[in-house]
ChimeraX commands (.cxc) that place a marker at each C-alpha (Angstrom):
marker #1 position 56.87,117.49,214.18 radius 0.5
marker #1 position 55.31,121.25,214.67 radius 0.5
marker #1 position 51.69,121.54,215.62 radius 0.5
marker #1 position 49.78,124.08,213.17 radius 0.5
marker #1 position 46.09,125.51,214.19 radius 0.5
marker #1 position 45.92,126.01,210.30 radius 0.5
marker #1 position 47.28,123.34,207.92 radius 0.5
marker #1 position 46.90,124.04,203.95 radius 0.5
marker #1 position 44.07,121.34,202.47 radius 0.5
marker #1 position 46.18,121.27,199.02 radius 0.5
marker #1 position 49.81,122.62,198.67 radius 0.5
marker #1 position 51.31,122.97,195.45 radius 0.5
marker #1 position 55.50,122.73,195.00 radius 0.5
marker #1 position 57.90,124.51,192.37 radius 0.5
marker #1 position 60.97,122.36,193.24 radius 0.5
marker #1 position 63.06,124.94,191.55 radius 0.5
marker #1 position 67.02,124.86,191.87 radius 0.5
marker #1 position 68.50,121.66,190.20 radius 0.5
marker #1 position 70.60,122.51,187.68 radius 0.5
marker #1 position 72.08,125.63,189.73 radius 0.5
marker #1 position 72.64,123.28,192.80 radius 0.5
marker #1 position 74.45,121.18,190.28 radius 0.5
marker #1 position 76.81,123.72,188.72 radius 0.5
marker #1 position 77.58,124.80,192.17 radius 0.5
marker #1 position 78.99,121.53,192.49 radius 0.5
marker #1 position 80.80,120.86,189.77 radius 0.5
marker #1 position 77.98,119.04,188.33 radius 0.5
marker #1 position 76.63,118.93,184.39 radius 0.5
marker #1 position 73.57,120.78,184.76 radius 0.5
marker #1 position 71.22,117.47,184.10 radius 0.5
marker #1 position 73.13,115.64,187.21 radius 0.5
marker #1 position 71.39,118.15,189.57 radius 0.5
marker #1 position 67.91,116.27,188.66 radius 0.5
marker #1 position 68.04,112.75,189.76 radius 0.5
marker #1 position 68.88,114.56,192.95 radius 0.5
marker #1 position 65.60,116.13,192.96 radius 0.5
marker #1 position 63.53,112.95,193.56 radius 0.5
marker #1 position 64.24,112.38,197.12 radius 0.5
marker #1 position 63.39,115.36,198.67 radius 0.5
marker #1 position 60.07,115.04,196.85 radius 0.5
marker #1 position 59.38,111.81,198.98 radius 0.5
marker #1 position 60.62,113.68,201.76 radius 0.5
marker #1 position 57.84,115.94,201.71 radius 0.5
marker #1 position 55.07,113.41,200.49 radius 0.5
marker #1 position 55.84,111.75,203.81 radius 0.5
marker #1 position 55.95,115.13,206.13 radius 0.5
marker #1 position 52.54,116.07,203.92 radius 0.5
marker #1 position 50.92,112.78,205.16 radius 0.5
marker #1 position 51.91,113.26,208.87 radius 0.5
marker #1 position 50.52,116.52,209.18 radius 0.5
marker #1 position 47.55,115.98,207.56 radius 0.5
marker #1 position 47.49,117.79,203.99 radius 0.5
marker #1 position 44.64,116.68,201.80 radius 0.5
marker #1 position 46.18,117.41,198.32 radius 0.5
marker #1 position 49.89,117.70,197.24 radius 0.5
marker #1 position 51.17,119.58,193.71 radius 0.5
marker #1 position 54.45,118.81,192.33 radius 0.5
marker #1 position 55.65,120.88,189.27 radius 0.5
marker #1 position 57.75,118.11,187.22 radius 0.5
marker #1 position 58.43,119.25,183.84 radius 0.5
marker #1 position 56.50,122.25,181.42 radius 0.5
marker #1 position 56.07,122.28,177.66 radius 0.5
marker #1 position 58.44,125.13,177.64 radius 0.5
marker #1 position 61.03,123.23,179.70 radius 0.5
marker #1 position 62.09,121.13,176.83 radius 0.5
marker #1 position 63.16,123.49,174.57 radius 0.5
marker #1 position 66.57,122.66,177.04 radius 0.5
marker #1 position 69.61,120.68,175.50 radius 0.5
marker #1 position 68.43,117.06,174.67 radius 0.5
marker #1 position 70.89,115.89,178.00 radius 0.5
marker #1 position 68.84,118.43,180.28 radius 0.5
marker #1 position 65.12,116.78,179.24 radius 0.5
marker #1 position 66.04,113.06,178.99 radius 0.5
marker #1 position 67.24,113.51,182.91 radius 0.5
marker #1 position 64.38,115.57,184.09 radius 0.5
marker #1 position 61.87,112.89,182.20 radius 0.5
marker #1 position 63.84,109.84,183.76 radius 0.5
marker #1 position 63.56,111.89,186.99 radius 0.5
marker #1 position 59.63,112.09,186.58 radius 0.5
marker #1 position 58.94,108.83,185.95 radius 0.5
marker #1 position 61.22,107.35,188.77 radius 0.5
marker #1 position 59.24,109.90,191.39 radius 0.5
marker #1 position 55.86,108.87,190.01 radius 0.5
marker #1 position 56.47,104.97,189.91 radius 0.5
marker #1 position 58.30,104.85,193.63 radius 0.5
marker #1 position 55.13,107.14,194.68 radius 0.5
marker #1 position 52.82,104.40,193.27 radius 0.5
marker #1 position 54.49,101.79,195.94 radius 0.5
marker #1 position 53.28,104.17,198.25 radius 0.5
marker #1 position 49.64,105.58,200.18 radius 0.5
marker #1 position 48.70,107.96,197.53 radius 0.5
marker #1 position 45.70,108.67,195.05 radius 0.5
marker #1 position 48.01,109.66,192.39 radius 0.5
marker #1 position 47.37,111.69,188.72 radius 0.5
marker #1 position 49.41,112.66,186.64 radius 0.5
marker #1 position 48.95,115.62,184.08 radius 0.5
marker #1 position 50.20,117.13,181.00 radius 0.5
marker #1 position 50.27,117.08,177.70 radius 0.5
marker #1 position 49.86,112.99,176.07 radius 0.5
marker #1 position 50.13,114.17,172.44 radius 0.5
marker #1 position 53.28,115.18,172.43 radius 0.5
marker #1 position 56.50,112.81,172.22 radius 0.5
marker #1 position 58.13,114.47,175.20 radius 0.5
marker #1 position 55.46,113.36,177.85 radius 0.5
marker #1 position 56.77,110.23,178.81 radius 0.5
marker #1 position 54.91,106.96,177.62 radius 0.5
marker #1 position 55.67,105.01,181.04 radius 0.5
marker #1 position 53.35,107.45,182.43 radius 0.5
marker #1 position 50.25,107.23,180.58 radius 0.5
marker #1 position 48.68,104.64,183.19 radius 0.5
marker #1 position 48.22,107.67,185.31 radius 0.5
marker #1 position 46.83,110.16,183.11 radius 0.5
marker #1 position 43.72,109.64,185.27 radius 0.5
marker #1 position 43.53,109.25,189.10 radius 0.5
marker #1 position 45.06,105.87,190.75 radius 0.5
marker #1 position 44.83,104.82,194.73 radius 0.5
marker #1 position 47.53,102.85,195.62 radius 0.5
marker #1 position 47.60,101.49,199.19 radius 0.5
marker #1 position 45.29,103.44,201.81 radius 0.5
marker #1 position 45.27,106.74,199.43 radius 0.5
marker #1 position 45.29,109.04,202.69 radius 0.5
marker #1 position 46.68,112.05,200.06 radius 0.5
marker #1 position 45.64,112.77,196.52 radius 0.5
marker #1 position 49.60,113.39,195.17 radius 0.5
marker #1 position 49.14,115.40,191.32 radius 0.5
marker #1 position 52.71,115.66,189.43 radius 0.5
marker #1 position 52.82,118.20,185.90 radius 0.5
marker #1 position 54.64,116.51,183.23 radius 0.5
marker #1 position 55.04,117.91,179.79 radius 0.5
marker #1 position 52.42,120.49,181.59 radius 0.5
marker #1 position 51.39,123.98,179.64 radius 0.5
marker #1 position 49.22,126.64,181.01 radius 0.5
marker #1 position 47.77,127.36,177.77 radius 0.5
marker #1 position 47.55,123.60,176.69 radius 0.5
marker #1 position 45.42,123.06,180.08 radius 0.5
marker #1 position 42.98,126.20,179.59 radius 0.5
marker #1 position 42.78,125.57,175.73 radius 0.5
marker #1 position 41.64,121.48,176.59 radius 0.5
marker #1 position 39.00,120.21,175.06 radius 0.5
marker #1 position 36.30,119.82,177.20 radius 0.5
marker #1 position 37.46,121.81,180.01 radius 0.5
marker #1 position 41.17,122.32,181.83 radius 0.5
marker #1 position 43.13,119.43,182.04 radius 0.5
marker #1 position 43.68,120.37,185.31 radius 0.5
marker #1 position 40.07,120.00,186.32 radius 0.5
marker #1 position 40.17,117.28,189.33 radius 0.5
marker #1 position 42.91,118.87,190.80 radius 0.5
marker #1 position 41.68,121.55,193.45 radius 0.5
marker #1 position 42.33,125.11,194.28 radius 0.5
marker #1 position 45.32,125.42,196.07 radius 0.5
marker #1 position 45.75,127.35,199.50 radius 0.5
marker #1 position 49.86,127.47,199.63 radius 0.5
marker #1 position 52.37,127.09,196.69 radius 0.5
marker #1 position 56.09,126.98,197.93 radius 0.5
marker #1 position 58.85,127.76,195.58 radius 0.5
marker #1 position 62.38,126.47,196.06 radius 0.5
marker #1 position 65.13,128.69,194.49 radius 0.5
marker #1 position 64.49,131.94,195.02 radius 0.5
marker #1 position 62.39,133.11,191.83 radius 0.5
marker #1 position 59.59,134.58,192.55 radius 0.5
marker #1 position 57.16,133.82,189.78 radius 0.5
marker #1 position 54.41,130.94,189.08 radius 0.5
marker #1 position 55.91,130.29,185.47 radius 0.5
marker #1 position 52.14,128.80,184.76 radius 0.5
marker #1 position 51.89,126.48,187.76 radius 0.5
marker #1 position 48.09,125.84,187.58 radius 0.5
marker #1 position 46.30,129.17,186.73 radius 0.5
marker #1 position 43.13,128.30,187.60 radius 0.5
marker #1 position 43.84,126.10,191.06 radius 0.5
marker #1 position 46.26,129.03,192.34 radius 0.5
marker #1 position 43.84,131.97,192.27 radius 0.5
marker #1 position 43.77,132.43,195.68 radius 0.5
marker #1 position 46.77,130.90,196.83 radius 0.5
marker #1 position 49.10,132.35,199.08 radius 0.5
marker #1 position 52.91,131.91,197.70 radius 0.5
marker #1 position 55.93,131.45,199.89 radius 0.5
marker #1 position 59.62,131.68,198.51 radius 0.5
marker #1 position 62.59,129.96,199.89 radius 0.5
marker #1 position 65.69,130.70,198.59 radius 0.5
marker #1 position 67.11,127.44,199.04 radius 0.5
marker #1 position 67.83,125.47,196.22 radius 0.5
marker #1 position 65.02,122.14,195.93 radius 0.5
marker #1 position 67.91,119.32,196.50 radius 0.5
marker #1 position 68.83,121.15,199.38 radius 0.5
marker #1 position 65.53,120.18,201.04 radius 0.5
marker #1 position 65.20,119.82,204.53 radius 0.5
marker #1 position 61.90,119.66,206.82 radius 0.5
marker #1 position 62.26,122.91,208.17 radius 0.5
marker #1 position 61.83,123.96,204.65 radius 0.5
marker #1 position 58.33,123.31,204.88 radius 0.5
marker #1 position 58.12,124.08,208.81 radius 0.5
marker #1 position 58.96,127.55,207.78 radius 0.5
marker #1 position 56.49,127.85,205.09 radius 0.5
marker #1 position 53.74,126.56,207.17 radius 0.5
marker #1 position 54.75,129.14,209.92 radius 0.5
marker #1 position 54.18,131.88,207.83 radius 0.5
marker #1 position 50.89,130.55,206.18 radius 0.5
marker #1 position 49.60,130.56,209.94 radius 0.5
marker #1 position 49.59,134.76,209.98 radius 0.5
marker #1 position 47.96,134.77,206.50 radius 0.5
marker #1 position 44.56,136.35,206.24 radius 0.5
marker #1 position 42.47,133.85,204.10 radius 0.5
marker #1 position 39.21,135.74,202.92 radius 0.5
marker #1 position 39.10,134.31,199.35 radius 0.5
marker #1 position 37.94,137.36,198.24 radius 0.5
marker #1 position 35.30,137.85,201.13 radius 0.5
marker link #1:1,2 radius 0.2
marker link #1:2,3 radius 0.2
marker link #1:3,4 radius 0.2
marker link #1:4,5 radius 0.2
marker link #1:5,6 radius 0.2
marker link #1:6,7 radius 0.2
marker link #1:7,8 radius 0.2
marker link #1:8,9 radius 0.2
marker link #1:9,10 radius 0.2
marker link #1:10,11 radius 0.2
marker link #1:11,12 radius 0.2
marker link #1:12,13 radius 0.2
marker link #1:13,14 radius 0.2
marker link #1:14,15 radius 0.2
marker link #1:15,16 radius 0.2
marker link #1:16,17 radius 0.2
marker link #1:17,18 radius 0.2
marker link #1:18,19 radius 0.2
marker link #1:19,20 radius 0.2
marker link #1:20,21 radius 0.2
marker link #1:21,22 radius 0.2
marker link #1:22,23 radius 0.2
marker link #1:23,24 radius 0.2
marker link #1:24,25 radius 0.2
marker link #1:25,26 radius 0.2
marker link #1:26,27 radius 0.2
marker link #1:27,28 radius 0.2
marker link #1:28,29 radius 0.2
marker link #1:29,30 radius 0.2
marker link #1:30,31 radius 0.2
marker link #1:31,32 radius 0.2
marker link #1:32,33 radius 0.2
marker link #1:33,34 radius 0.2
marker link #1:34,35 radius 0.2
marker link #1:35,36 radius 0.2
marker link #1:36,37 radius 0.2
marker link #1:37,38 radius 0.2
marker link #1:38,39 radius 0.2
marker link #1:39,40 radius 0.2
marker link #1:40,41 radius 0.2
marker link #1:41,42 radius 0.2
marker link #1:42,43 radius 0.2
marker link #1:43,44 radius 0.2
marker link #1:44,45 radius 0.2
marker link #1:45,46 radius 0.2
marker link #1:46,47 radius 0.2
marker link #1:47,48 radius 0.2
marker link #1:48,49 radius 0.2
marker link #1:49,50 radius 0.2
marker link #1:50,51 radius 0.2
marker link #1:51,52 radius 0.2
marker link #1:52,53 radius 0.2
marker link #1:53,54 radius 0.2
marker link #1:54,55 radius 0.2
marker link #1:55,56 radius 0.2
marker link #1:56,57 radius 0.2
marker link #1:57,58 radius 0.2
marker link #1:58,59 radius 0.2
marker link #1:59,60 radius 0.2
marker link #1:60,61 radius 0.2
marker link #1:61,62 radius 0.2
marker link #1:62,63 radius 0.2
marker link #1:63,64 radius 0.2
marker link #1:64,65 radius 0.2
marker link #1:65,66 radius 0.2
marker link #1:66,67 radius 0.2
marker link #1:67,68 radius 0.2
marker link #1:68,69 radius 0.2
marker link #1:69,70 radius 0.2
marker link #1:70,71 radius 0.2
marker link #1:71,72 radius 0.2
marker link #1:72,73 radius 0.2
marker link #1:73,74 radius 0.2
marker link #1:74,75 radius 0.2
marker link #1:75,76 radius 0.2
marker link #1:76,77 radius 0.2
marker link #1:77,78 radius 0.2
marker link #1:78,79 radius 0.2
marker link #1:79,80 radius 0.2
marker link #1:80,81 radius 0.2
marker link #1:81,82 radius 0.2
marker link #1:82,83 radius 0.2
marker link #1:83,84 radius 0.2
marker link #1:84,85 radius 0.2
marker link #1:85,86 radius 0.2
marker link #1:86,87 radius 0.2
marker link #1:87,88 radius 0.2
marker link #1:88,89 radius 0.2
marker link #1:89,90 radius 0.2
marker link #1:90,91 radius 0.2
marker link #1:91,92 radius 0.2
marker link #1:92,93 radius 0.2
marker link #1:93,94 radius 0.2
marker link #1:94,95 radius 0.2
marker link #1:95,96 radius 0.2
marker link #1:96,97 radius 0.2
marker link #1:97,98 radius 0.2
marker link #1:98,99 radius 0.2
marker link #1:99,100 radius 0.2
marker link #1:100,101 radius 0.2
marker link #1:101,102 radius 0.2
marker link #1:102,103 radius 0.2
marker link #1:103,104 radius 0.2
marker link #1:104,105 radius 0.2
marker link #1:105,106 radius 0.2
marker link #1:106,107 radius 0.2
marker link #1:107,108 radius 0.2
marker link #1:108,109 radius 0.2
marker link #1:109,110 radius 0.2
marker link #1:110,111 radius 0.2
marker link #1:111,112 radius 0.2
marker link #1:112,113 radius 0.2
marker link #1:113,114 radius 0.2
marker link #1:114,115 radius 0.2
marker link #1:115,116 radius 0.2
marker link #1:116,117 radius 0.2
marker link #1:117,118 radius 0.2
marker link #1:118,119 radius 0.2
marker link #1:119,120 radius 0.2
marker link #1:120,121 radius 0.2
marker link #1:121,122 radius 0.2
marker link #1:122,123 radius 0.2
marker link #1:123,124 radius 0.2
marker link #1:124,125 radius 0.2
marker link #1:125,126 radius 0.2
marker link #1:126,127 radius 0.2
marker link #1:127,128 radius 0.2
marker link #1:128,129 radius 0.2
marker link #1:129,130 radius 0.2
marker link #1:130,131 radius 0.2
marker link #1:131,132 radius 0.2
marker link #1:132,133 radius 0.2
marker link #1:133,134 radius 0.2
marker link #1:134,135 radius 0.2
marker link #1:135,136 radius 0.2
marker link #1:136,137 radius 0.2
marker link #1:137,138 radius 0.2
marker link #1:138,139 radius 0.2
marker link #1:139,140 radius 0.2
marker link #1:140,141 radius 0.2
marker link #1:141,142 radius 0.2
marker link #1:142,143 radius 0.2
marker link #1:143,144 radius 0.2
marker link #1:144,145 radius 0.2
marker link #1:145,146 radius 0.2
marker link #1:146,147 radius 0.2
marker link #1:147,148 radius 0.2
marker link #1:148,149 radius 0.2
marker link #1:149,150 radius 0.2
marker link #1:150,151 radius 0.2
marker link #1:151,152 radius 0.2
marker link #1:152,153 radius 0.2
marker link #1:153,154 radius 0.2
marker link #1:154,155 radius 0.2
marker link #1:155,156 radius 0.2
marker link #1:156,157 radius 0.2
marker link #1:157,158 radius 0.2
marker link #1:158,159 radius 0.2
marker link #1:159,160 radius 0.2
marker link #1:160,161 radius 0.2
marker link #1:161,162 radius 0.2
marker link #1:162,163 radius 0.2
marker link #1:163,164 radius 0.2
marker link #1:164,165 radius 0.2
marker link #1:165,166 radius 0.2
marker link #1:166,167 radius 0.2
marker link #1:167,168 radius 0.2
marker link #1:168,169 radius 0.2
marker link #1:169,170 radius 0.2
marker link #1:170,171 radius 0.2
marker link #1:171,172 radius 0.2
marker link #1:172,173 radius 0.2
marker link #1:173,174 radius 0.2
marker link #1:174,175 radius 0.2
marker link #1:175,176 radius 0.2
marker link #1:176,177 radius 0.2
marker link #1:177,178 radius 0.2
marker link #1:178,179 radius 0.2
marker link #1:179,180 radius 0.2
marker link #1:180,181 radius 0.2
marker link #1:181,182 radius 0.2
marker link #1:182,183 radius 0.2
marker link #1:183,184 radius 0.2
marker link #1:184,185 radius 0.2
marker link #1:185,186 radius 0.2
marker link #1:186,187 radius 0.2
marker link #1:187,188 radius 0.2
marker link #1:188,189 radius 0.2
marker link #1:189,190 radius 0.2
marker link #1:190,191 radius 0.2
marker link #1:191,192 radius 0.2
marker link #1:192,193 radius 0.2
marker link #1:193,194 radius 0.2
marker link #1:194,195 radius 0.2
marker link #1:195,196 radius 0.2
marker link #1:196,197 radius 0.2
marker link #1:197,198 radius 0.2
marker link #1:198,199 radius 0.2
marker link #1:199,200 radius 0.2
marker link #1:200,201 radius 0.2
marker link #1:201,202 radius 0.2
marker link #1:202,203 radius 0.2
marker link #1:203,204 radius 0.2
marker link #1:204,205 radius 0.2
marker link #1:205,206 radius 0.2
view
């Protein structure tokens, strides 16, 4: 395990890559999602070790399932597997996105507000069904609003765009690509992101 002077409080996570990892492989596109879930536990657990407060993981967005009907019935089986292992788990887990529509998936409606399981030790947020416009446009205020701003955002896959990860939370964060593809996870992965985020000059503005 590295030893950081500097580690992010809340680090959001595009785990971009799946169905290109899949092809790649020979692979229907949907296959490349179930393989998706581990490495998310993977870093949960290297998250928890060194200490990060808060942990984003980009499941699923509005847009998203305008995919073939194969495509979003994996990658909403592969949601709610992640978020009910992760409840067996030390985690003060929420899960947000849009409950109105049929696509968010009813199995996780028990977690449309904050849950500790265990010792907590790391509030763990997961998008499903999630829309930037749906969250700004909420009644009452974001959807988003007990998640916190976000000081790193790592994107698997090589794109290097938000495609409406959190608007408001990732104002001032600072993003860090990998080209690797998410299933291809490893710890160095995040080693390298968090080397990087050590030479970043945080001023929030100031």
């Amino acid at each position: 395990m590295n030893e950081y002077k500097r580690i992010p409080a809340h680090i959001g996570v595009i785990p971009d890559g799946n169905r290109r990892w899949a092809v790649e492989r020979g692979m229907d596109k949907k296959d490349g999602y179930r393989y998706g879930i581990e490495p998310g536990f993977q870093l949960y657990e290297l998250c928890t070790e060194l200490g990060v407060q808060e942990l984003t993981l980009y499941g699923f967005t509005v847009d998203n399932t305008k995919r073939p009907a194969n495509q979003k019935k994996a990658f909403q089986k592969a949601c709610v597997d992640a978020v009910m292992d992760l409840a067996n788990r030390d985690a003060e887990l929420l899960v947000v996105g849009n409950t109105d529509s049929p696509c968010f998936p009813k199995e996780l409606l028990p977690f449309t507000h904050r849950v500790k399981f265990g010792a907590g030790k790391m509030k763990v947020n997961f998008l499903v069904n999630y829309g930037w416009d749906w969250d700004l446009k909420y009644i009452g205020g974001p959807a988003s609003k007990d998640i916190s701003r976000m000081d790193l955002i790592v994107r698997w896959g090589g794109r290097r765009r938000l495609s409406g990860f959190l608007p408001i939370q990732s104002v001032y964060a600072d993003m860090y690509v990998l080209d690797e593809l998410w299933p291809d996870f490893t710890p160095e992965h995040l080693y390298r992101a968090l080397d990087w985020y050590q030479y970043q000059d945080v001023t929030l503005g100031g």
